[in-house]
C-alpha positions as CSV (number, residue, x, y, z in Angstrom):
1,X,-127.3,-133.2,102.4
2,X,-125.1,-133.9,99.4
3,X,-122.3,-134.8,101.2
4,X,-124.3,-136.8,103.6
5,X,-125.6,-138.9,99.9
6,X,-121.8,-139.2,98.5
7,X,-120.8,-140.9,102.0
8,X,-123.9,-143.9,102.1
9,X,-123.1,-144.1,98.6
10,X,-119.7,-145.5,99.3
11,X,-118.9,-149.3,98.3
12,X,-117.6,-152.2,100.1
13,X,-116.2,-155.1,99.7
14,X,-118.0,-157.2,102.8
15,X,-121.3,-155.8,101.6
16,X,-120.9,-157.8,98.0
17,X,-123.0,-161.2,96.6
18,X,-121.3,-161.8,93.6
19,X,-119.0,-164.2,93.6
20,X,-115.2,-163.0,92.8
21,X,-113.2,-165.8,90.4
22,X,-109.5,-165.1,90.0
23,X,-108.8,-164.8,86.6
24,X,-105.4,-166.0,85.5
25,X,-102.5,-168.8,84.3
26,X,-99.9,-167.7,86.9
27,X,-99.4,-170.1,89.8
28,X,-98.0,-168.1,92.2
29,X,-100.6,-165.3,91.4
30,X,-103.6,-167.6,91.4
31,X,-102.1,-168.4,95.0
32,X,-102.1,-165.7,96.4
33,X,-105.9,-165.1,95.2
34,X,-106.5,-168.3,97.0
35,X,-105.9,-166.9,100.5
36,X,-108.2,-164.0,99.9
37,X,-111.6,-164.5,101.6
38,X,-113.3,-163.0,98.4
39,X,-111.9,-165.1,96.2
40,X,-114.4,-167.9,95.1
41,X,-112.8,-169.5,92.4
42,X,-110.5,-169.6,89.4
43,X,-110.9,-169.4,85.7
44,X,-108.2,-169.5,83.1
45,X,-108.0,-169.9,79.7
46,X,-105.3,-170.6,76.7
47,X,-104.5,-167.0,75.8
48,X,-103.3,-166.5,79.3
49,X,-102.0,-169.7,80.0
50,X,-99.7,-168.8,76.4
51,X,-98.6,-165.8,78.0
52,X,-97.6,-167.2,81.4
53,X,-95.4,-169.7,79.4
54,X,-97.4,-172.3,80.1
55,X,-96.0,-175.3,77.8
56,X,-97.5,-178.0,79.3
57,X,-100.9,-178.1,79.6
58,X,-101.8,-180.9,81.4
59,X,-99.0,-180.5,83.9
60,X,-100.0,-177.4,84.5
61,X,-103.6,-178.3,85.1
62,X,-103.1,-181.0,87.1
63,X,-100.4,-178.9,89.3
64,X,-102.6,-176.3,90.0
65,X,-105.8,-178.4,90.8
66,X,-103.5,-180.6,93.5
67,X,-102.7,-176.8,95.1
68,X,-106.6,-175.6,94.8
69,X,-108.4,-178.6,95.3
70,X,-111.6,-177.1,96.6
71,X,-112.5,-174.1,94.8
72,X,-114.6,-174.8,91.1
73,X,-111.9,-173.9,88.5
74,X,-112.4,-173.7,85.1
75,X,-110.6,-175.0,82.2
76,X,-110.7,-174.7,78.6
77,X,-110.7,-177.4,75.4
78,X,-108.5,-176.1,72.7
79,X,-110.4,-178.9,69.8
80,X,-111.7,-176.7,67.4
81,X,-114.3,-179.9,66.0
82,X,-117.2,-181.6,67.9
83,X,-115.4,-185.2,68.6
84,X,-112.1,-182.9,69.9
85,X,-114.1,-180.6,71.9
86,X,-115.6,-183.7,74.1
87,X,-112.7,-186.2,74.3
88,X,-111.0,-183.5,76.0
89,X,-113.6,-182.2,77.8
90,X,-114.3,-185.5,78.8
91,X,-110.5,-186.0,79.8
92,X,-110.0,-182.7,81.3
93,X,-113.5,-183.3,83.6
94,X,-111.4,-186.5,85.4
95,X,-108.9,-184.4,86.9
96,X,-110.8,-182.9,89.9
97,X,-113.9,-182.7,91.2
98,X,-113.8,-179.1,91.6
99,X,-113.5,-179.0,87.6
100,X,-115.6,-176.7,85.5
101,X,-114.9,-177.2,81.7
102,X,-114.6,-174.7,79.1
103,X,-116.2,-174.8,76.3
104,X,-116.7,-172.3,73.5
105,X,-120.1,-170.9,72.5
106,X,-118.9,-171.8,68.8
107,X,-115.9,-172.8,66.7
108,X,-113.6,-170.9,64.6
109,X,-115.9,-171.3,62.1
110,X,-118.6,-169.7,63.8
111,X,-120.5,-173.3,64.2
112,X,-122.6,-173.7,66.8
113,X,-121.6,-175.8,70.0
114,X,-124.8,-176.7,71.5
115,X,-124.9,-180.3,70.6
116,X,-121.6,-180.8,72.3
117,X,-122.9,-179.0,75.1
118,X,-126.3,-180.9,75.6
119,X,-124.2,-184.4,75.5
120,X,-121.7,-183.1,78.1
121,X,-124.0,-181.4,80.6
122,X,-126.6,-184.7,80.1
123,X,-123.5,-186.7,80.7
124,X,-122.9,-184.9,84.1
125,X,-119.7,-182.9,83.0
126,X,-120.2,-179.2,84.6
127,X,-119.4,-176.8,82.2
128,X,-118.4,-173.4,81.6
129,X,-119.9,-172.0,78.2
130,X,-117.6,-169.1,76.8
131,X,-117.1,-165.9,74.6
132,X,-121.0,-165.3,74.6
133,X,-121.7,-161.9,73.8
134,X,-125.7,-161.8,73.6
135,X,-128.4,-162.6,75.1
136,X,-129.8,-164.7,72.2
137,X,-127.0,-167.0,72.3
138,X,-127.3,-167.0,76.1
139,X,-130.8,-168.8,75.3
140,X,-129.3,-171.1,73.4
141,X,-126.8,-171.8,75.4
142,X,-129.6,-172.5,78.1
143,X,-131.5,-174.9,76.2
144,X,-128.9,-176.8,75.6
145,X,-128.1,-176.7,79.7
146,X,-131.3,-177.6,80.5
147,X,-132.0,-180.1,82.9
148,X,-128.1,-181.2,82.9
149,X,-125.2,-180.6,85.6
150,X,-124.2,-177.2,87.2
151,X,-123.1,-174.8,84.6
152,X,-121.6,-171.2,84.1
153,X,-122.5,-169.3,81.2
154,X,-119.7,-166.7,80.4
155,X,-120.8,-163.2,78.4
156,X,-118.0,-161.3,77.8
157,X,-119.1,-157.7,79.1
158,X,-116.1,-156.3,79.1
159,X,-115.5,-157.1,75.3
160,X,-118.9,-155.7,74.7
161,X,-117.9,-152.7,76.3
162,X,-114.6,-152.6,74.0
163,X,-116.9,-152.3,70.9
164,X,-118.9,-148.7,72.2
165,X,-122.3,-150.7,73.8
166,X,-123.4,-150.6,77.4
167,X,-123.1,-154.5,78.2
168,X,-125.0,-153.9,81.0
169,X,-128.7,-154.2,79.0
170,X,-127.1,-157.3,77.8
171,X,-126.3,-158.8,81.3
172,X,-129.7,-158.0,82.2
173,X,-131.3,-159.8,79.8
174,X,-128.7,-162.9,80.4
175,X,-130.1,-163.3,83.4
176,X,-134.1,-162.7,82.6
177,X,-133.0,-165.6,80.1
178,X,-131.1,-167.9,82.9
179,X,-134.3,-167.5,85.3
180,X,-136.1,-171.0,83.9
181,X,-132.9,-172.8,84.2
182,X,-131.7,-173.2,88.1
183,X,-128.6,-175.1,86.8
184,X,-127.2,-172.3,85.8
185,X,-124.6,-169.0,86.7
186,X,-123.9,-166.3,84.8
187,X,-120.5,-164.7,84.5
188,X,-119.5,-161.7,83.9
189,X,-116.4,-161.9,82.4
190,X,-113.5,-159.7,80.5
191,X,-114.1,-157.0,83.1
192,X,-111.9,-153.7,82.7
193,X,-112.1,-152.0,85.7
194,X,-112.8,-152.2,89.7
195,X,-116.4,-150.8,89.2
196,X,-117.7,-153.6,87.0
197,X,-117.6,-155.8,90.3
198,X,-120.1,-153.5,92.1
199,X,-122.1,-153.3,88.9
200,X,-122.6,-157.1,88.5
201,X,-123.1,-156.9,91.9
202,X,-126.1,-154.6,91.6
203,X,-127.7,-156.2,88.3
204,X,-127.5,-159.5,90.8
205,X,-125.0,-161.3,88.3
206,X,-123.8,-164.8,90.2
207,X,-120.0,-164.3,89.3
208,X,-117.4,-162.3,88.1
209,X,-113.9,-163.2,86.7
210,X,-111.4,-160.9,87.8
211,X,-107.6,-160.7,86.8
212,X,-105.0,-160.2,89.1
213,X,-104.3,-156.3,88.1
214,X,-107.8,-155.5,88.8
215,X,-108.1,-157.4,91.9
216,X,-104.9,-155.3,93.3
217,X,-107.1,-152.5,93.1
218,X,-109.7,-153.7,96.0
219,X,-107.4,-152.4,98.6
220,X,-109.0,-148.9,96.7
221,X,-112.8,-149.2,97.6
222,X,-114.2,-147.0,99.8
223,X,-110.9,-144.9,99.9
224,X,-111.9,-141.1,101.0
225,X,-111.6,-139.1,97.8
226,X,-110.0,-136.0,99.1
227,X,-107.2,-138.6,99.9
228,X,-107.3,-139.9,97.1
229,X,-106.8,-136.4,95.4
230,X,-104.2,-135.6,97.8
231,X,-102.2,-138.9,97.1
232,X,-102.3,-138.1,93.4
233,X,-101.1,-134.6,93.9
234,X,-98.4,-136.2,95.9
235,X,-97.4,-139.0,93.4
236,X,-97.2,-136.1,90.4
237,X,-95.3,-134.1,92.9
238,X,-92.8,-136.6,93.7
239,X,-92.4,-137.9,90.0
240,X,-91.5,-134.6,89.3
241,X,-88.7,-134.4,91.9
242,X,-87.5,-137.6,91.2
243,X,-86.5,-137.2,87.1
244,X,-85.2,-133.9,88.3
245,X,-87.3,-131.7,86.0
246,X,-86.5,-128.1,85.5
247,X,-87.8,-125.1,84.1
């Protein structure tokens, strides 16, 4: 009976909703994601767009929306001030059709950007609100949504999760709070391992951003676990051999 339980308890990929974003600034990574049938999209952001060596922005943007010219992508104002945040939001939303722009739930000085938000949506500028956290900004995030263009709201579970709390509570509510506004997706997004795709999946979460790392890990679910024990011994074994260890 047990075993009979741990085998229709084992996950797969086909059986999924949630929509899987490709999370990353690399080109030829975020190429490779595009000829995976699970992939449904990109998202990137200036931290990893910095640490790809990205120096020019725009050229990089523009290059990687004439190689994915179909699937949404999101990408991020740097502005820090309202009149920054929408002239290149605004500038950034001309570049493609499949654009999603990425705008932060506040500034570095912890001001709220909802105003911006409500202009932009109202304009019809689909955006991506980011770094949400809770549910209470989530709300305001949504009023300021409401009624506008297609939008992805961005709570960073896996950040959540960095700080000791169960994000999941947190994604629940999210989408409790999203249910009045049909205009809008949540994302779950900073994921840290494979599992957190099956868990938004479960809690009925629209999308998930994944990075590239975690993604290579897909070729893992549903992998028999005596296997998987055996393939461990194996590696441990073989590491051993290999840096000629003795005793």
């Amino acid at each position: 009976m047990l075993q009979s339980s741990l085998k229709a308890a084992v996950p797969s990929v086909s059986s999924l909703n949630v929509k899987i974003f490709a999370d990353g600034a690399d080109k030829a990574g975020m190429l490779a994601m595009l000829e995976k049938p699970y992939i449904s999209g990109f998202t990137t952001n200036p931290t990893l767009m910095r640490k790809s060596g990205i120096a020019d922005y725009e050229a990089f943007a523009k290059d990687i929306l004439a190689a994915i010219p179909k699937h949404p992508i999101s990408l991020e104002v740097f502005a820090d001030d309202e009149a920054g945040m929408e002239r290149q939001a605004r500038l950034i939303a001309t570049w493609g059709e499949n654009v999603y722009v990425k705008i932060p739930v506040t500034n570095t000085k912890r001001e709220s950007t909802a105003a911006v938000v409500r202009r932009l949506s109202n304009e019809g500028v689909k955006l991506n609100v980011t770094a949400l956290m809770t549910a209470e900004q989530v709300q305001v995030v949504c009023e300021a949504l409401a009624d506008g263009a297609p939008a992805y709201i961005s709570v960073f579970a896996g950040r959540v999760a960095d700080t000791g709390r169960d994000p999941l509570p947190i994604m629940l509510q999210s989408l409790e709070v999203m249910k009045p506004y049909p205009n809008t997706e949540l994302i779950w997004a900073s994921p840290r391992e494979l599992l957190n795709i099956f868990q938004a999946d479960a809690i009925g979460c629209h999308i998930i951003t994944v990075t590239n790392d975690v993604l290579a890990k897909l070729s893992l679910v549903g992998k028999d676990l005596d296997e998987y024990s055996l393939d461990t011994v194996k590696m441990f074994h073989e590491d051993a051999q290999k840096a000629s260890f003795q005793l």
